[in-house]
N, C-alpha and C positions, 0 to 999 in steps of 0.2 A: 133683310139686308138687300141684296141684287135682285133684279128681279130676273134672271132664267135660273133654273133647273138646278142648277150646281151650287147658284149662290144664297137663294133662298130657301131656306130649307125654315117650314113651321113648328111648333114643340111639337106637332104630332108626326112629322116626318123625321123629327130629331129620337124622339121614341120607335120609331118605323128602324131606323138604323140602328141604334143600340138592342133592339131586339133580334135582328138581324144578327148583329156578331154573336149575340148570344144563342141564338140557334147553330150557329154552329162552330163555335165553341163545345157546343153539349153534343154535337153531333161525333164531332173529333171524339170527346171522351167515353162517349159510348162503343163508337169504333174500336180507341184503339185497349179499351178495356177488352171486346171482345177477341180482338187478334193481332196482338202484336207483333210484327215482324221485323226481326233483328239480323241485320248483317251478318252474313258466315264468313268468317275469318279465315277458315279452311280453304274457300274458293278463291280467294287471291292470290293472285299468283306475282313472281318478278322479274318474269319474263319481257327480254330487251326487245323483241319483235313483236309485241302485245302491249293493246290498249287497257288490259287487263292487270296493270300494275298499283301497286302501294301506291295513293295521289298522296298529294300537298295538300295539307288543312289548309283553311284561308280567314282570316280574319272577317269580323263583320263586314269589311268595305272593301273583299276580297286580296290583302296584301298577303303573299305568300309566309307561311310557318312551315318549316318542316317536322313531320309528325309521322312518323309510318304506327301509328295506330290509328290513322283517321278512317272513317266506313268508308267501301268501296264505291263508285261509282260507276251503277250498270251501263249509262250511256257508254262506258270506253268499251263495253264488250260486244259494239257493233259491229265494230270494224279493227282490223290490223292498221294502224296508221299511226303517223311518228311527226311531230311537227316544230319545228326549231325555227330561230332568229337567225340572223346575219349579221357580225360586225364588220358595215362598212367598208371601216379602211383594212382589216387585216385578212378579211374574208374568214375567218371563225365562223364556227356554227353550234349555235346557244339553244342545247334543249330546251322547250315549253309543253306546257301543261294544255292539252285543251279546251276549250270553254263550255264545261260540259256539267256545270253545277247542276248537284239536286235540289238547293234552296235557295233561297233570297235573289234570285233570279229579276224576282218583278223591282229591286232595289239596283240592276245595272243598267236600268231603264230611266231611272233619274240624275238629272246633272247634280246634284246632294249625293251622288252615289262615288263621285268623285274622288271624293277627301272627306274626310271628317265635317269640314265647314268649308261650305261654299258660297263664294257672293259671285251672282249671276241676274241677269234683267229679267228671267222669271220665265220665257219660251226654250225649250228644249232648242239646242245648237245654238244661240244666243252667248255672246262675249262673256268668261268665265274667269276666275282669277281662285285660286286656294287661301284661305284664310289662315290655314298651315304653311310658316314660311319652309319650313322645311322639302314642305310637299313640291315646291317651287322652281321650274327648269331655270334655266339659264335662258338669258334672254336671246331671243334666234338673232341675224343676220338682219334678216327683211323682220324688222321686230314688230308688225302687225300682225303675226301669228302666234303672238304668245297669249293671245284675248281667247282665239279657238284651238287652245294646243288641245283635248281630248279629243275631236274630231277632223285633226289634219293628218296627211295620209305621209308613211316616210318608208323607206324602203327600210329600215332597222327597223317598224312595227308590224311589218307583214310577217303574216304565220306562213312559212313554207312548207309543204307537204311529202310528202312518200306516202301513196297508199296502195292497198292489194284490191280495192275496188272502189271503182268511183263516189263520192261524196259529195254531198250538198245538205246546207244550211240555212233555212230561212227565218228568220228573227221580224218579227211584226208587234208594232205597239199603237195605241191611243189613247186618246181623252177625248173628252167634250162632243158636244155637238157641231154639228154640221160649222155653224157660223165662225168657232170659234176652236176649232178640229189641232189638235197639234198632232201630229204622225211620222213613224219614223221606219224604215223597210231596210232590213239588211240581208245578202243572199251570199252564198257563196257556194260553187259551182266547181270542183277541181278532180283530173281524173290522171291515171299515169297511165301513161303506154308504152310498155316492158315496164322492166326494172328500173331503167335506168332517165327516162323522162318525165315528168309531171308538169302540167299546166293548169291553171285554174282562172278564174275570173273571181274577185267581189265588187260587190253594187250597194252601195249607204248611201239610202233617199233621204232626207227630214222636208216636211212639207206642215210649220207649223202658222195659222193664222194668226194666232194671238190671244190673249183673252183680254188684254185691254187695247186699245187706240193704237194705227199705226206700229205695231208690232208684229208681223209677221217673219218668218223665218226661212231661206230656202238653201238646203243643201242638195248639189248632186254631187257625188264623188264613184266613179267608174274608174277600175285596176285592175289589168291583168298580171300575172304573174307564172314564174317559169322555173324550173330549175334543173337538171340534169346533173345525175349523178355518176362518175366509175372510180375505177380503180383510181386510174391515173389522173380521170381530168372533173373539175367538177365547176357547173357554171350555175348563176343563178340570174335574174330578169326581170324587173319590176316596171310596168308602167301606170300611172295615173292622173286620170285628167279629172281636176276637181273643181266647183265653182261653190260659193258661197255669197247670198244675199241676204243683208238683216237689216228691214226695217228702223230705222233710230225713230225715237219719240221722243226724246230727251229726257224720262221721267215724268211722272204723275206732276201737276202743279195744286194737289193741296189732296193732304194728307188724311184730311178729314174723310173724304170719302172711304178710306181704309180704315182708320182708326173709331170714327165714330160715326158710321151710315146714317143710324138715326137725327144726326144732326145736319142734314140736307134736307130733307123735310120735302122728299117728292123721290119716286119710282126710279131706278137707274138699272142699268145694269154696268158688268163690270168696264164695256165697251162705249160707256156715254161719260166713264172719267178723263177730266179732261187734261191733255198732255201736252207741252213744250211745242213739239215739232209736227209736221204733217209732212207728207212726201219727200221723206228725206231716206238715203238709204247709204250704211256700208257697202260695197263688192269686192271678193275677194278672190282671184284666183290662181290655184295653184296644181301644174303641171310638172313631175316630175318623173326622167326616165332616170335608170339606171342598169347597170350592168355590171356584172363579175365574171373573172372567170381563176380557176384556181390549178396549177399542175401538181401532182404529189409526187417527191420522191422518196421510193424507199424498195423493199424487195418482198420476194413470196419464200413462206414458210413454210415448209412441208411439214406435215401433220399427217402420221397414219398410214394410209392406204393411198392419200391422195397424192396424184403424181403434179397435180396444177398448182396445189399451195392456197395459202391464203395471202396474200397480198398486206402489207405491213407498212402503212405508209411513216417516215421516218420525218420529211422536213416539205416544204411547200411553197412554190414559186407563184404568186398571186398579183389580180392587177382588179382596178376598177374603174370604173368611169359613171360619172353620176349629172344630169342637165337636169336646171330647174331652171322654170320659167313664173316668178309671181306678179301678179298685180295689183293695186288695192286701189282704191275708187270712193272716194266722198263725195255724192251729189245730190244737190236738195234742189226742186222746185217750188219749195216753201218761199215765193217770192214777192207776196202780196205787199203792199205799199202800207205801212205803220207809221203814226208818229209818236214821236218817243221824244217827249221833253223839247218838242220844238222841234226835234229834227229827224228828215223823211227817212224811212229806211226801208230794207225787206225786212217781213215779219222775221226770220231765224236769224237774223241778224242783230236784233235786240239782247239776244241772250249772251255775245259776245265783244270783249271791249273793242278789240282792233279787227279792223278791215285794210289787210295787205295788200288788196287789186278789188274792184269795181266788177259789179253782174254777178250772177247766181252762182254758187256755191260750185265748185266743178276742182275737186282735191284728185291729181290724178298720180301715180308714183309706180313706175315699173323698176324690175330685180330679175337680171340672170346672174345665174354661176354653172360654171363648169368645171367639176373636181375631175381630176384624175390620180389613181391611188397605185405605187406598185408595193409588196410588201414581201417577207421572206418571213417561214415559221416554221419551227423546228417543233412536231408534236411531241406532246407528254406520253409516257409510256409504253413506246415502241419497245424497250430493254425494263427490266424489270430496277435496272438502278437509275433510270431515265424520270424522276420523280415532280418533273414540270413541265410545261410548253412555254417558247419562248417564241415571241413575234415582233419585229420590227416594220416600220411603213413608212415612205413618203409620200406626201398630199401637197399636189398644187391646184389653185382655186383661182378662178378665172373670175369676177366680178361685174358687172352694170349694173349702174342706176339711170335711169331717167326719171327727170319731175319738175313742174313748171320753173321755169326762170324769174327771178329775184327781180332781175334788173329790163326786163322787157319781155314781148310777145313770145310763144311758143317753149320749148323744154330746151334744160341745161341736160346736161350727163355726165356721169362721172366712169373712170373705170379705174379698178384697182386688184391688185393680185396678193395672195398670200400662199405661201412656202413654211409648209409644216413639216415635222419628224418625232418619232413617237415612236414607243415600243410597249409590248405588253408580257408581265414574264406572270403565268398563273400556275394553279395546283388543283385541279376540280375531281382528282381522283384519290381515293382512299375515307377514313373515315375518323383520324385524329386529328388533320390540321389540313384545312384549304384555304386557298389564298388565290385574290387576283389585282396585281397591280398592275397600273399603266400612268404612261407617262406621254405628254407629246410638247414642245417646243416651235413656236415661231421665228424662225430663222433668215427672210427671207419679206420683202413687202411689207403691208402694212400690219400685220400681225409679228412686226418684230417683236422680240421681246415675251411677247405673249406665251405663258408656259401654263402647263397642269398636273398635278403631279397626285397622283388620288389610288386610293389601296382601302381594299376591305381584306378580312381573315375570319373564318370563321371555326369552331374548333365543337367537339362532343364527346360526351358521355354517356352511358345505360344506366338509368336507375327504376329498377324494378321490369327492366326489359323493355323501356322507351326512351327514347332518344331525346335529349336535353342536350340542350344547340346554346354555344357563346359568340358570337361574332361582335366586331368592332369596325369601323369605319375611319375614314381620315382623310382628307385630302389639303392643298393647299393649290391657291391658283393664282395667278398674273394674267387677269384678262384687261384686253384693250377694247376701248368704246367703241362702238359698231357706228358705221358711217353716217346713218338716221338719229343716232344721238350726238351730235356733233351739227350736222347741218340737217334745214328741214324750212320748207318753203310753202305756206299753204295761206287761203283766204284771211284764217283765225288767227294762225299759230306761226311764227318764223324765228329761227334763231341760226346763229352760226357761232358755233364751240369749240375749246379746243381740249379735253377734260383730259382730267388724267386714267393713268390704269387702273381698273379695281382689283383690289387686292383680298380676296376671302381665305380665310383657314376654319376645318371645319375639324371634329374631332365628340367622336362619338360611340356607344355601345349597343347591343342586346341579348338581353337573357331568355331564351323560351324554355318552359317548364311543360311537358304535354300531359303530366299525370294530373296537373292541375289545371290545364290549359290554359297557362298563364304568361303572359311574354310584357316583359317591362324594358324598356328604350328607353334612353337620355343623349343628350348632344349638344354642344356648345357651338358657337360659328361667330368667329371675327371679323366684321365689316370696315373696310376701308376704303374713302373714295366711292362710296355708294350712290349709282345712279339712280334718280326718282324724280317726278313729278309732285311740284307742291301745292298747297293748298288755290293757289291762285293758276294752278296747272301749267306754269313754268317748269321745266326741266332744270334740275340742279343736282349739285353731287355735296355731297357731307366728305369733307374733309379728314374729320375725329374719326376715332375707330367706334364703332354700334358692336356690342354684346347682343346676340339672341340666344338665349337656352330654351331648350325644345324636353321635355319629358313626356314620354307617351306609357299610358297601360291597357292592356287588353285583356279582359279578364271573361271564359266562356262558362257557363254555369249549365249545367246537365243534370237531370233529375227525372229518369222515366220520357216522358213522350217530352215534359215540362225544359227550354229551353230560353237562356238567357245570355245574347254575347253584347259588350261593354266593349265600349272603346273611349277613353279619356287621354285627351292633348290639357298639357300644360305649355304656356308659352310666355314669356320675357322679355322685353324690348329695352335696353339701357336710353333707347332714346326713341319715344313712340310718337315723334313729330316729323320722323322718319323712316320708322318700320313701325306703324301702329298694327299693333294685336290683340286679338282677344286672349286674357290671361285664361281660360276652359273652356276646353270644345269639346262638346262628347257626340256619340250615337249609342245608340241602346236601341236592343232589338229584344223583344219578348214575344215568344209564340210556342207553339203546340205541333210536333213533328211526330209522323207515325207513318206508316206502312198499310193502307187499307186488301183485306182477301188479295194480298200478294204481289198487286200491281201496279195501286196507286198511292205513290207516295203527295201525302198531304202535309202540306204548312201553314198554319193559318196565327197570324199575328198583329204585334202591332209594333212601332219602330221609333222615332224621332230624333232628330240632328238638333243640337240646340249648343250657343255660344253666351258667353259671356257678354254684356253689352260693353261697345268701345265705338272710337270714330271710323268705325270701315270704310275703305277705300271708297273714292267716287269712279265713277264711271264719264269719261267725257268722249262722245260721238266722234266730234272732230277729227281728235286725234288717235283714236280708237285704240284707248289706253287709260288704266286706273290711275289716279291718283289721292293725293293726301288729306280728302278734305277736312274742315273741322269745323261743323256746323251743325252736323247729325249724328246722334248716336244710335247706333244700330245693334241691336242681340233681348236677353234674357226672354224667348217666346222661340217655344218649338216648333220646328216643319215637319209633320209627323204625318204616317199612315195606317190605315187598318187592311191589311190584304190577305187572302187568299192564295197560295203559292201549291202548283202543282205538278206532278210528273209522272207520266204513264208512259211506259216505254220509249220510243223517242222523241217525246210531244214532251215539251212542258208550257205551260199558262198560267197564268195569273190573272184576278180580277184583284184592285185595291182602291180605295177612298183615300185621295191625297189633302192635306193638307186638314186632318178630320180637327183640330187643337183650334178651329176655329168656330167650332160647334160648341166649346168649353170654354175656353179661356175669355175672356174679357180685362183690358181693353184690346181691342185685336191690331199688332203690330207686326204682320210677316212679312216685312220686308228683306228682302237679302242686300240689294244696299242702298243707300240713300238714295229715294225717290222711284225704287224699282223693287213692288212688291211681289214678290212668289203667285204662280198663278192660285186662283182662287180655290177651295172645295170642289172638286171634281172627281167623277170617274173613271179609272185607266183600265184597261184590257191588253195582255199581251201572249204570242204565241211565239213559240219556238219549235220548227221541225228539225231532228234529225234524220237526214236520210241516204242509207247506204245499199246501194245498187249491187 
């Protein structure tokens, strides 16, 4: 097939690796015949100031279950350390788990690791879209970050810290050789001084070249982070300064070299396929600060002996302040002189109908906002009949754009404000019924009108002494079109809209079963007015209302060392000329877990993401956004792996063979989406330190 390393591989190198897994496969079952070591149940404890607590199981693609029979996890018994979210507008603080898996670790090192089904242009930090509509945010503001939403940085995805002794985490990954190197360096650094202060820094490199043509990847993202805690006053502090560079190629132009190698009939490697574009590049960046600060009221309870009390906070006076600065950046030097049916043009130029302005390619669109948030919240359970927390906010949002002018030389601007109110009334204590709803309203500027009104509840039971969990979901919304889907000014692409609100309801369930480990989800969602990009990569909106039904099952199989976890989406589209889906999308994960002389826990398996063939979305450069194509169909062919998964105290590694279904299967189609194949057969290595001072 290719001629380096990763892609050619002969029958006897192809026996070289299956003998490989089979040594050790046999090696695992030797081990863990001779000593198997099994989690003690005794030693876990539920201790609120210890890392040392009953976790959350996780699904194969890590979505949280609750499960307090899941096995312990020694990493947490490094360190005393507590780690929680932030909401935003009300200043809430949302315990989290930390990232401290025993297994399938070398699988959050793939953008497939995502979602069940992922279409992505094949380099790690590269434009990404969920093939799971459900999986699906909401589309942002500056809505060129909804292509890199797993690696954008938001002051609601920082893990905030408390710990009793300093901590750091370094996350390191690779593939390939030198030429064609994709790598990705994550650090994190955070130490508190007293009780009541914590500061930390993280640092997320990606530095991939590519494995085909004009493909390379460059992320830096640098974030410090703050928070101080007391009685009375509690602040928190987020800064990040992020830049993002990704090569466009526009796609492979024939097929053939993936599909059937031997039909070129001369030496290539995956680097001499030839692609659409040359020097052409997305930029993207985004800088965001933010700030909280929160005052509690309430009083000290004396207890005992002690004359100081403990401190009892009752209700909560809060404010926030949050500046983002984005950019986004299309520019090609792809400008060589082409003739095209008689008439002159630049080369990148051929591939699109309209030309809006004259000279090179230079797409440029800047985005500030300045929220300011004050809020009032009265917590849950200060009184034993006090059986909720209630929270109200308002949010004003300060807006700019600038981006080339329509109608002559230099940039137009736009500014505009919106005026929010919202409230949130939950129940996250006790153990028969919790409940969190919220609600917020646009009252004010261009988000008039604009409401959200959205509520999950979750409820349980014991059967046979494990906790079996019912929750539901629901929401209903009136959202207004973000100012980039409305107007939009560039070489290719220009429109000026005036669309209406979309209007979504959504209504859904889950059942988790942990004696079986079994958890089945379903969910309906109403589309109204649904914004999208069509096949000709025009922005339009669908009028009619779109039905999507969502059915998911998770199903974990245990048998001795022998482990098997399953995850199947079912999906529906009443109209897939608009929300086109694959009807099944699974992962499956088969491997061999064990405990080797007491230290080193082994995982050794094999995995694969695989979808139903359908029209999946296209990818278009320009406007650095999916669309509707209908040209290509893309699925039935697995992106699978063979790895090695391990952990020895606070180290874990992994070595694994990606993309191994290319060594078996024939005709070979891994493309994730039209024109933009998964990188090739390759090697990955990765390390994970925990380290506690």
């Amino acid at each position: 097939m290719y001629g380096e390393f990763y892609v050619d591989l002969h029958p006897m190198k192809e026996k070289l690796l299956i003998t490989l897994f089979a040594w050790m496969v046999g090696l695992t079952m030797a081990f863990s015949q001779a000593r198997i070591i099994m989690p003690d149940s005794s030693q876990i404890t539920t201790h609120p100031d210890s890392l040392d607590t009953l976790p959350e199981q996780k699904s194969p693609l890590g979505h949280l279950i609750q499960d307090h029979g899941a096995e312990a996890d020694s990493l947490k018994k490094l360190a005393q350390m507590t780690l929680w979210k932030i909401d935003a507008r009300t200043g809430n603080r949302i315990t989290v788990e930390s990232d401290t898996l025993l297994h399938n670790y070398q699988h959050t090192t793939l953008q497939d690791g995502w979602s069940v089904a992922m279409g992505y242009l094949g380099p790690i930090g590269s434009p990404s879209i969920s093939k799971i509509f459900s999986d699906r945010e909401e589309t942002e503001t500056f809505v060129f970050n909804n292509a890199y939403f797993p690696y954008l940085k938001d002051p609601e995805k920082v893990l905030f810290v408390n710990t009793r002794v300093p901590y750091s985490r370094i996350n390191y990954h690779r593939a390939g050789p030198k030429q064609t190197r994709e790598e990705q360096l994550e650090a994190r650094l955070t130490s508190n001084f007293g009780k009541k202060l914590n500061v930390g820094v993280d640092i997320d490199l990606i530095n991939a070249r590519g494995f085909y043509a004009s493909q390379s990847v460059k992320h830096n993202n640098f974030s410090l982070f703050g928070n101080y805690l007391s009685d009375r006053f509690e602040a928190h502090a987020f800064m990040n300064l992020g830049s993002l560079t990704n090569f466009e190629n526009g796609g492979i132009t024939d097929e053939l070299f993936i599909t059937n190698p031997d039909a070129i009939r001369q030496s290539f490697t995956s680097t001499d396929i030839p692609v659409k574009f040359n020097e052409t590049w997305n930029s993207l960046k985004n800088n965001r600060y933010f700030l909280s600060g929160r005052y509690n009221l309430g009083y000290r309870e004396v207890t005992g002996d002690s004359l100081k009390g403990e401190f009892v906070p009752v209700a909560s006076i809060g404010f926030s302040s949050q500046y983002t600065q984005q950019h986004r950046r299309f520019l090609s030097y792809d400008t060589t002189s082409v003739n095209v049916d008689g008439v002159q043009m630049q080369r990148i130029d051929q591939f699109y109908v309209h030309r809006y302005y004259e000279g090179a390619v230079d797409d440029s669109i800047r985005y500030t906002s300045f929220k300011n948030n004050v809020s009032l919240s009265l917590r849950e359970g200060f009184r034993e009949w006090v059986k909720f927390g209630l929270s109200a906010f308002l949010e004003y949002d300060l807006r700019n754009y600038t981006q080339r002018d329509s109608v002559g030389p230099g940039y137009t601007q736009h500014r505009e404000s919106a005026v929010t109110v919202g409230g949130v009334l939950n129940k996250q204590q006790g153990d028969n019924l919790l409940f969190n709803l919220r609600a917020d309203l646009g009252v004010l500027g261009v988000n008039l009108g604009e409401f959200r009104a959205m509520g999950d509840v979750e409820t349980g039971f014991d059967i046979a002494g494990r906790r079996t969990t019912l929750s539901a979901e629901a929401y209903i919304k009136n959202l207004r079109p973000k100012y980039l889907q409305d107007h939009y000014y560039s070489k290719y692409f220009m429109w000026d809209r005036d669309f209406g609100d979309i209007r979504r309801v959504y209504v859904g369930g889950k059942l988790h079963i942990p004696f079986t480990n079994t958890s089945v989800s379903a969910g309906v969602e109403n589309l109204q007015n649904f914004i999208y990009f069509d096949r000709d990569k025009n922005i339009q909106q669908e009028n009619s209302s779109i039905q999507v039904l969502t059915a998911r099952v998770e199903q974990n199989l245990r048998l001795g060392v022998f482990n098997w976890d399953n995850e199947v989406v079912y999906q529906t589209s009443s109209d897939e000329a608009v929300v086109p889906l694959p009807t099944l999308s699974l992962y499956s994960n088969m491997y061999l877990k064990t405990k080797i002389v007491n230290e080193l826990t082994l995982q050794l398996g094999v995995d694969a993401h695989y979808h139903t063939r359908y029209f999946a979305p296209g990818y278009e450069p320009a406007l650095l956004q999916f669309y509707n194509q209908q040209e290509k169909e893309i699925g039935n062919y697995p992106i699978s792996t063979v790895y090695a998964n391990m952990h020895l105290k606070q180290t874990r590694f992994f070595v694994m063979f990606y993309n191994v279904a290319t060594k078996l299967i024939k005709p070979l189609e891994y493309f994730s989406l039209p024109g933009y194949p998964v990188n090739p057969f390759v090697l990955k290595m990765g390390l994970s330190v925990n380290l506690h001072n």
